[in-house]
VOPA-350590 format. One line per 10 residues: for each residue x, y, z of N, C-alpha, C. Coordinates in Angstrom, 2 decimals, padded with zeros to 5 digits. Layout:
// VOPA-350590
X Y Z X Y Z X Y Z | ...
// end
This chain:
// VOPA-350590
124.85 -045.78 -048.51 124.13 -045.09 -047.53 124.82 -043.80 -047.09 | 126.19 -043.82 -046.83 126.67 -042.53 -046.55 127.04 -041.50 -047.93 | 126.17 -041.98 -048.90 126.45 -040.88 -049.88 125.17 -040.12 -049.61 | 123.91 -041.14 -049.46 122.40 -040.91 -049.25 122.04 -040.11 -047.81 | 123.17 -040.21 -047.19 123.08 -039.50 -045.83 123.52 -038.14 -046.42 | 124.47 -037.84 -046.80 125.00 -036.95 -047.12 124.55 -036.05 -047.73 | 123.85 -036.39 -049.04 122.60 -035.56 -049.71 121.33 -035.67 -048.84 | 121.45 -036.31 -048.07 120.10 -035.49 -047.39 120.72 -034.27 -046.05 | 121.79 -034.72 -045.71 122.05 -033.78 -044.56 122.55 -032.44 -045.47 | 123.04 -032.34 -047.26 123.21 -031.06 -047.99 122.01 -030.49 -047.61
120.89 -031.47 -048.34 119.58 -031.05 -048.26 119.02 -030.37 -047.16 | 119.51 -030.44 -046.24 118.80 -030.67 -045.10 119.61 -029.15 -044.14 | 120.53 -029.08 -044.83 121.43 -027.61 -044.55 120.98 -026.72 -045.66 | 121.12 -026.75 -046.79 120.44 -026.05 -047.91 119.27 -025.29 -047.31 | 117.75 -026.14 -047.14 116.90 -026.31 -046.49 117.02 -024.60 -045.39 | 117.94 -025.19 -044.46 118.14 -024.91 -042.92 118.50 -022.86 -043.68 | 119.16 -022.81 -044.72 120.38 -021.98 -044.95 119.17 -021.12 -045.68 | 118.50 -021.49 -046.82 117.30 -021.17 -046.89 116.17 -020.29 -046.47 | 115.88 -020.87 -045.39 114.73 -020.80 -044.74 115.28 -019.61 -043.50 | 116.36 -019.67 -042.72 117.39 -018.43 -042.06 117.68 -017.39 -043.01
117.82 -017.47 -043.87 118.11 -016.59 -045.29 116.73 -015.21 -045.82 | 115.85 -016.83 -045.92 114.38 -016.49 -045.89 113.84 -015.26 -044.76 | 113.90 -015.74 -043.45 113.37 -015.37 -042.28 114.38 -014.24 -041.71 | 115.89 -013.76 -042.20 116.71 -012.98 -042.24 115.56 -011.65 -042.83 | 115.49 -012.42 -044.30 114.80 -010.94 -045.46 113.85 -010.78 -044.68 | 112.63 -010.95 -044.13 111.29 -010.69 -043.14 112.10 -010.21 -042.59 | 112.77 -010.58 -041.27 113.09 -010.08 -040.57 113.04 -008.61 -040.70 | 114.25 -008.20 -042.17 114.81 -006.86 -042.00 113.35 -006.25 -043.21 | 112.82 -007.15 -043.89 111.73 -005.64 -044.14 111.14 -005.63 -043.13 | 110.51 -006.48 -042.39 109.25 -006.24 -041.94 109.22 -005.58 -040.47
110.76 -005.51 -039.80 110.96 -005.36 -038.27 111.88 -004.37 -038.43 | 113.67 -004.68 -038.65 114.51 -004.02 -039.08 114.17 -002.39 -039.80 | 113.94 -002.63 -040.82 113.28 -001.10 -042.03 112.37 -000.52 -040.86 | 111.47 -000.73 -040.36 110.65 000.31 -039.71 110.70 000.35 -038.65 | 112.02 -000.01 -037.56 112.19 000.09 -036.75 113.39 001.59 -036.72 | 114.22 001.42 -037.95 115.06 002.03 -038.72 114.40 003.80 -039.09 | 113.44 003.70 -039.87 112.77 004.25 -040.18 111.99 005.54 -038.69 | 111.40 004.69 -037.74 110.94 005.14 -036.55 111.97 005.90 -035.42 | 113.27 004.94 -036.15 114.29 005.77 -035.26 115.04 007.06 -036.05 | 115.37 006.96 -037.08 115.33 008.66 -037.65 114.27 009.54 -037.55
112.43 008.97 -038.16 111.67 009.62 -037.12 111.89 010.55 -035.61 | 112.12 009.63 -035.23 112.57 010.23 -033.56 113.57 011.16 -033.54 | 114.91 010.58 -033.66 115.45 011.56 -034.12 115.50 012.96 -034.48 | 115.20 013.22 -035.36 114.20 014.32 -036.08 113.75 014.95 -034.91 | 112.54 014.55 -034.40 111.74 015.01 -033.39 112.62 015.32 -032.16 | 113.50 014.67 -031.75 114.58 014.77 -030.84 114.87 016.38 -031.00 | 115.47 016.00 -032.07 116.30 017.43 -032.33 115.04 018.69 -032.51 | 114.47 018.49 -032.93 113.43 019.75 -033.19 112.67 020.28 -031.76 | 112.73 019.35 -030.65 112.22 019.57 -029.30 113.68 019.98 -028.51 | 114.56 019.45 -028.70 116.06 020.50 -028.30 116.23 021.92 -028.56
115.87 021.90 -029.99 116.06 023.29 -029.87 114.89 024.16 -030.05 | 113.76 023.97 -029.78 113.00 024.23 -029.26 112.98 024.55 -027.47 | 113.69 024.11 -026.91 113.95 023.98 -025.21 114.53 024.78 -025.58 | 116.01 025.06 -026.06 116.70 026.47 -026.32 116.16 027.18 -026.72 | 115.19 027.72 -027.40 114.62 028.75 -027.11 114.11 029.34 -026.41 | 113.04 028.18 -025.77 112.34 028.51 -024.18 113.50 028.71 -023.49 | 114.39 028.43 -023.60 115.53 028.88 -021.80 115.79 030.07 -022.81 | 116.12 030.49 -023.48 116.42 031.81 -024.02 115.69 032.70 -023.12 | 114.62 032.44 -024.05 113.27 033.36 -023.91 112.96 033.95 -022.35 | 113.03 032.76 -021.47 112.78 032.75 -019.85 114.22 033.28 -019.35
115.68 033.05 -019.67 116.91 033.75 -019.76 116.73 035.57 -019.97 | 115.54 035.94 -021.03 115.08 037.06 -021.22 114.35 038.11 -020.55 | 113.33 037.25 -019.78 112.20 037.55 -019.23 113.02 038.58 -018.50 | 113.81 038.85 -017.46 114.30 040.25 -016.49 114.56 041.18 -017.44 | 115.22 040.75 -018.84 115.17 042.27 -019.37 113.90 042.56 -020.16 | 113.20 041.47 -020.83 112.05 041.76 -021.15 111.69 043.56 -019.79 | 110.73 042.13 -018.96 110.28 043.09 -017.87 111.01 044.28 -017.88 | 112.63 044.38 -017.50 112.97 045.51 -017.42 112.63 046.99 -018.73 | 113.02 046.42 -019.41 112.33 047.16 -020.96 111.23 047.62 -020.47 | 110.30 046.58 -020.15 108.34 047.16 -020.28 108.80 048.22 -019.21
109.15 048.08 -017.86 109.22 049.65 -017.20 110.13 050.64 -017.62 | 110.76 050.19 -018.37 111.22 051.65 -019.08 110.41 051.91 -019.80 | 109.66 051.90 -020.89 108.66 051.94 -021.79 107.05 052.55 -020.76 | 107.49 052.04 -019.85 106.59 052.69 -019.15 106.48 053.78 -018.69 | 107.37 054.36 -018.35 107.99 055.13 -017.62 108.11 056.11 -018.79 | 108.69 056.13 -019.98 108.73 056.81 -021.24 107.53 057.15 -021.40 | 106.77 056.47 -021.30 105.25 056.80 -021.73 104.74 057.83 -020.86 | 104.24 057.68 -019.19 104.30 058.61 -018.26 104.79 060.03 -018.40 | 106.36 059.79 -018.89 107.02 061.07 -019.29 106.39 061.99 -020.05 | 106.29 060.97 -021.23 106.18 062.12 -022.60 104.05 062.45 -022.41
103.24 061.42 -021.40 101.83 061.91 -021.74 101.96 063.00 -020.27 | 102.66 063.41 -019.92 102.96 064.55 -018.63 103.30 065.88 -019.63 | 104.42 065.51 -020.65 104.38 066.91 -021.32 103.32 067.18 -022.73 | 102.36 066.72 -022.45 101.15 067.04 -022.99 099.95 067.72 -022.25 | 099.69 068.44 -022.36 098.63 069.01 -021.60 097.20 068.31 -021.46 | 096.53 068.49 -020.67 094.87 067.90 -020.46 094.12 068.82 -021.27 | 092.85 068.25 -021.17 091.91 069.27 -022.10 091.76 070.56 -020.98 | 091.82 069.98 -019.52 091.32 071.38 -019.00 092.36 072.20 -019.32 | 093.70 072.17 -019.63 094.47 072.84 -019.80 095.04 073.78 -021.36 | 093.94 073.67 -021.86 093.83 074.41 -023.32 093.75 075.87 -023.19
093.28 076.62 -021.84 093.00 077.59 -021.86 094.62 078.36 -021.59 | 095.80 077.58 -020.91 097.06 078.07 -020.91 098.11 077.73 -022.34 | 097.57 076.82 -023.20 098.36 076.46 -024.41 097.66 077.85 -025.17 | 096.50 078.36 -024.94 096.49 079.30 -025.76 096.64 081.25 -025.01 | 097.17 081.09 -024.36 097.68 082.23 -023.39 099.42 082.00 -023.81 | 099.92 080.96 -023.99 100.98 080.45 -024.17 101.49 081.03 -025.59 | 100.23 080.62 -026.27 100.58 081.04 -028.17 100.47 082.69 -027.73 | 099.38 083.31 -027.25 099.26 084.60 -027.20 100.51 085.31 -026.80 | 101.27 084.83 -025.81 102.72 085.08 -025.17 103.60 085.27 -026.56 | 103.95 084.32 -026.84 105.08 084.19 -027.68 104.52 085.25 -028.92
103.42 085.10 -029.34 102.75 086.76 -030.58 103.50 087.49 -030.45 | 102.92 087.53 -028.62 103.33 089.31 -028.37 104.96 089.78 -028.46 | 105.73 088.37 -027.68 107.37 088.66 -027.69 107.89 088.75 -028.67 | 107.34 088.22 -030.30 107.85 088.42 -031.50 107.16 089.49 -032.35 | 106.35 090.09 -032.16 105.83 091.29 -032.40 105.01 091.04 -033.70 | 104.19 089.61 -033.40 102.53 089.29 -034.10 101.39 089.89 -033.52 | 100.02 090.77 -033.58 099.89 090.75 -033.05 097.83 090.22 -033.77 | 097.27 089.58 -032.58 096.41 088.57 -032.36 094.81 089.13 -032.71 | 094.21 088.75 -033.77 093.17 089.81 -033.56 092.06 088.60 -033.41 | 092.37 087.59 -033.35 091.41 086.11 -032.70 092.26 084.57 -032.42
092.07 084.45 -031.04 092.61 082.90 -031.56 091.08 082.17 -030.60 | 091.10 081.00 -031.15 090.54 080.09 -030.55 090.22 078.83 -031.41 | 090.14 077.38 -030.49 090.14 075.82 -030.75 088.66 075.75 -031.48 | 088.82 075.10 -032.37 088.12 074.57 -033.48 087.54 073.37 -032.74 | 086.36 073.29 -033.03 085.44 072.14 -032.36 085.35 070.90 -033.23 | 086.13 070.94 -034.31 085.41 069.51 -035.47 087.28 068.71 -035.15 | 087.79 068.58 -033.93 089.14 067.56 -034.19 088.50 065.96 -033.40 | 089.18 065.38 -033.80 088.67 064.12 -033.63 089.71 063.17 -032.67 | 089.72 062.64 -032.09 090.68 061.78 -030.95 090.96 060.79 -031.69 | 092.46 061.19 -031.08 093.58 060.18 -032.04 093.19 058.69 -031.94
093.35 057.70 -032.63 092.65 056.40 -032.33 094.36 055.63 -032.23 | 094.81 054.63 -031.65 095.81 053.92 -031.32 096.04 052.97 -032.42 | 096.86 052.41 -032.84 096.40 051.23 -034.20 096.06 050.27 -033.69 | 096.01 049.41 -032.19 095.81 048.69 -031.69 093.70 048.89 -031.53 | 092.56 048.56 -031.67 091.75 048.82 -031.70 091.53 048.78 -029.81 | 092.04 048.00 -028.94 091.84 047.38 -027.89 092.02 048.61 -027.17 | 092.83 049.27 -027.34 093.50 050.31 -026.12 092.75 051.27 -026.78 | 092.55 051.90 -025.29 092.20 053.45 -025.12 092.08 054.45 -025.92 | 091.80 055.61 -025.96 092.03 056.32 -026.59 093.03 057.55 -025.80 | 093.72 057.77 -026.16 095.35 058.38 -025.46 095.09 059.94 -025.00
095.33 060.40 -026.62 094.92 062.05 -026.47 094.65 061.95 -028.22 | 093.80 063.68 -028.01 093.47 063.92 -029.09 094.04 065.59 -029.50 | 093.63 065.44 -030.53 094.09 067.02 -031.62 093.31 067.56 -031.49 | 094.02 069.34 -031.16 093.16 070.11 -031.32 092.98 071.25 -032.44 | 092.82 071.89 -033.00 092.98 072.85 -034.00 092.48 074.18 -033.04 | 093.91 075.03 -033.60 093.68 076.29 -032.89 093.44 077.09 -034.05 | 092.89 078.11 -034.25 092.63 078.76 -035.62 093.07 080.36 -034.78 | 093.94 080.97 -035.64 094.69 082.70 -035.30 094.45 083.14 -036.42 | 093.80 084.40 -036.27 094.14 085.74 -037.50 094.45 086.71 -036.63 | 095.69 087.20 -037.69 096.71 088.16 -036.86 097.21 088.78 -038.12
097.81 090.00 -037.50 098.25 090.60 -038.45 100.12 091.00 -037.93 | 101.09 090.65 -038.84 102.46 090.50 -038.40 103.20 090.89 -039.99 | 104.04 091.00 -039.62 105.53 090.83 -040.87 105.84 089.55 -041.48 | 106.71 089.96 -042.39 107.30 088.49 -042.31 108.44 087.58 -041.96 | 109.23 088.89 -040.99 110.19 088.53 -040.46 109.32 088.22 -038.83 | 108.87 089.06 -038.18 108.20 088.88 -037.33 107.35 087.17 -037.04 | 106.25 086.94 -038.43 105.99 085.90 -038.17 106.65 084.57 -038.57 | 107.81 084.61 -038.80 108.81 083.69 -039.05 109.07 083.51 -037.98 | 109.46 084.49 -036.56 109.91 084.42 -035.30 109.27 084.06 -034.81 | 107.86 083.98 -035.09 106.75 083.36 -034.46 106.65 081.79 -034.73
106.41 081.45 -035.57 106.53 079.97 -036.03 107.53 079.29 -035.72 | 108.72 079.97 -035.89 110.02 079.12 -035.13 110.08 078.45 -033.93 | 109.09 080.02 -033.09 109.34 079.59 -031.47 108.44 078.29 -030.81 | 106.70 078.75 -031.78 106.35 078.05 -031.70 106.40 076.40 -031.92 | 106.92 076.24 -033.17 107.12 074.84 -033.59 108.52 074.10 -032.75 | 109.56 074.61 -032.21 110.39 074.53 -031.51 110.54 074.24 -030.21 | 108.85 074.82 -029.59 108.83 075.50 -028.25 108.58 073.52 -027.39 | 108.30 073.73 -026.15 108.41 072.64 -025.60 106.68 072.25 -025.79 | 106.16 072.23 -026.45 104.76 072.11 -026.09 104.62 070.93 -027.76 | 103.69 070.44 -028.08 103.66 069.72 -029.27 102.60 070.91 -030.35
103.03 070.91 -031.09 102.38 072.28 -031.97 102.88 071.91 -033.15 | 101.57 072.02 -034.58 102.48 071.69 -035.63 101.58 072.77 -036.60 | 101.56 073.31 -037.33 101.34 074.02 -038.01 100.38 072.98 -039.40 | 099.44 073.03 -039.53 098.39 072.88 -040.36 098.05 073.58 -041.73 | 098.08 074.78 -041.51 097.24 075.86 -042.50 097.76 077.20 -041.95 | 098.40 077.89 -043.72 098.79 078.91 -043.58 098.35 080.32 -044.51 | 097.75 081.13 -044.81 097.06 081.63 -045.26 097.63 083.62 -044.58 | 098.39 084.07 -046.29 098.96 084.98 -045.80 098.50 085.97 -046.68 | 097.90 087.09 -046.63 097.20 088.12 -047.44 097.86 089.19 -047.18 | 097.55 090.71 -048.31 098.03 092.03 -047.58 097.11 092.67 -047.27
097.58 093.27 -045.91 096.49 093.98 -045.20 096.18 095.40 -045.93 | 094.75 095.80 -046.03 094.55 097.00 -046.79 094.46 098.18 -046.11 | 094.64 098.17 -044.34 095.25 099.10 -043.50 096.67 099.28 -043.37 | 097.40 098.15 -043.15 098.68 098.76 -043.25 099.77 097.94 -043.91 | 100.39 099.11 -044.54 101.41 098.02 -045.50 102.54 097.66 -045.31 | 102.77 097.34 -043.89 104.24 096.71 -044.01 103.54 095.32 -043.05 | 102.32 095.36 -042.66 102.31 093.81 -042.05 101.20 093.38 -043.10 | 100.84 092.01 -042.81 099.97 091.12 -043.84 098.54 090.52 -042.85 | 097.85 090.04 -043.33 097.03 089.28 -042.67 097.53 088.05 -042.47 | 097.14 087.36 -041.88 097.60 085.85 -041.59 096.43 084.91 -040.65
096.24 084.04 -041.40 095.09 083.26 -041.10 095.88 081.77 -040.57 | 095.88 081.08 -039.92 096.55 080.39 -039.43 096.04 079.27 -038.44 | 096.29 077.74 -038.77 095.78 076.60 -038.37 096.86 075.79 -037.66 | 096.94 076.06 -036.32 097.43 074.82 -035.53 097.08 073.99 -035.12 | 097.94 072.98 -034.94 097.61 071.77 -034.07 098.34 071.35 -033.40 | 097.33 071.17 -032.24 098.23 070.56 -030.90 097.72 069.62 -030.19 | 098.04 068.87 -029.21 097.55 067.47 -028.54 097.22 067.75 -027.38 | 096.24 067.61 -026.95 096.15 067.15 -025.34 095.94 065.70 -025.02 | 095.76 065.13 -023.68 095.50 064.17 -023.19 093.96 064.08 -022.96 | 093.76 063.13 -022.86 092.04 062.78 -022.66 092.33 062.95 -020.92
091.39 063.10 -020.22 090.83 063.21 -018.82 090.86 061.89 -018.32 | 090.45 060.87 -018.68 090.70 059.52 -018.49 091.94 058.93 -019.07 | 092.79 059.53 -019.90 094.01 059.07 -019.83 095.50 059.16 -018.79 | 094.58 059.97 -017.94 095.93 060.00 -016.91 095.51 059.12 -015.74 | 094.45 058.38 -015.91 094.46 057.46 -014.92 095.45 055.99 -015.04
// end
């Protein structure tokens, strides 16, 4: 009997050793592994929402100089659409060109703004329209040292002026100056842009 006890209590641990063995392996696929699994998941996500927060505190860390920037930028802007003239003010940008002719010794036998310029468009479609170009059209008759002094001052001068079209012939009255046909461009501000 105590051999018969014995093989049944092996049995009976075998059994026991088994079946814990058994319910061990479940255990770890079925609970263990994707509990495992869910926690590197997280993880993961942990970390990707950390530094994500560091950025936001960056970003909000930023915001005073942000802001500060935009009023400088603002303020830049103000500046530079102040040294642009308005449209009503075309009639002194071209008293202005007439000035400088006369001090370099061009002298003017037409100027006046060309009606076909078109307003500058912004690349942003949303915003405004800022200022637009104007085309000044001059025939004059000068040198070519003379109208070199002319173009210098002009393109130099504090006003925005760029030279377009240049068109230089000899005059069949007199031969030491030329004709000169001549296309500027310059900017004003729109009337509603200084609001």
């Amino acid at each position: 009997m105590t051999v018969k006890r014995t093989t049944e209590q092996q049995r009976l641990l075998i059994g026991v050793v088994a079946f814990t063995a058994l319910a061990l392996y479940v255990y770890v696929l079925y609970v263990l592994r994707p509990l495992m699994g869910s926690v590197v998941r997280l993880s993961r996500e942990v970390h990707e929402v950390s530094r994500q927060v560091q950025q936001m505190e960056q970003v909000v860390a930023q915001a005073t100089n942000v802001q500060h920037d935009y009023t400088e930028l603002q303020d830049r802007v103000a500046q530079l659409r102040g040294r642009l003239p308005s449209e009503d003010q075309l009639p002194a940008v071209l008293e202005w060109l007439s000035a400088v002719a006369s001090e370099t010794g061009v002298r003017i036998l037409s100027i006046f703004p060309q009606r076909s310029s078109q307003p500058f468009k912004p690349a942003m479609p949303a915003s405004p329209e800022l200022y637009k170009s104007v085309a000044i059209e001059i025939d004059a008759l000068s040198g070519f040292h003379q109208l070199g002094m002319f173009l210098s001052r002009v393109e130099s001068g504090d006003r925005a002026v760029e030279v377009k079209q240049l068109q230089i012939s000899q005059s069949e009255r007199e031969l030491r100056r030329h004709k000169v046909k001549l296309i500027l461009l310059t900017y004003v501000t729109l009337a509603d842009a200084h609001t």
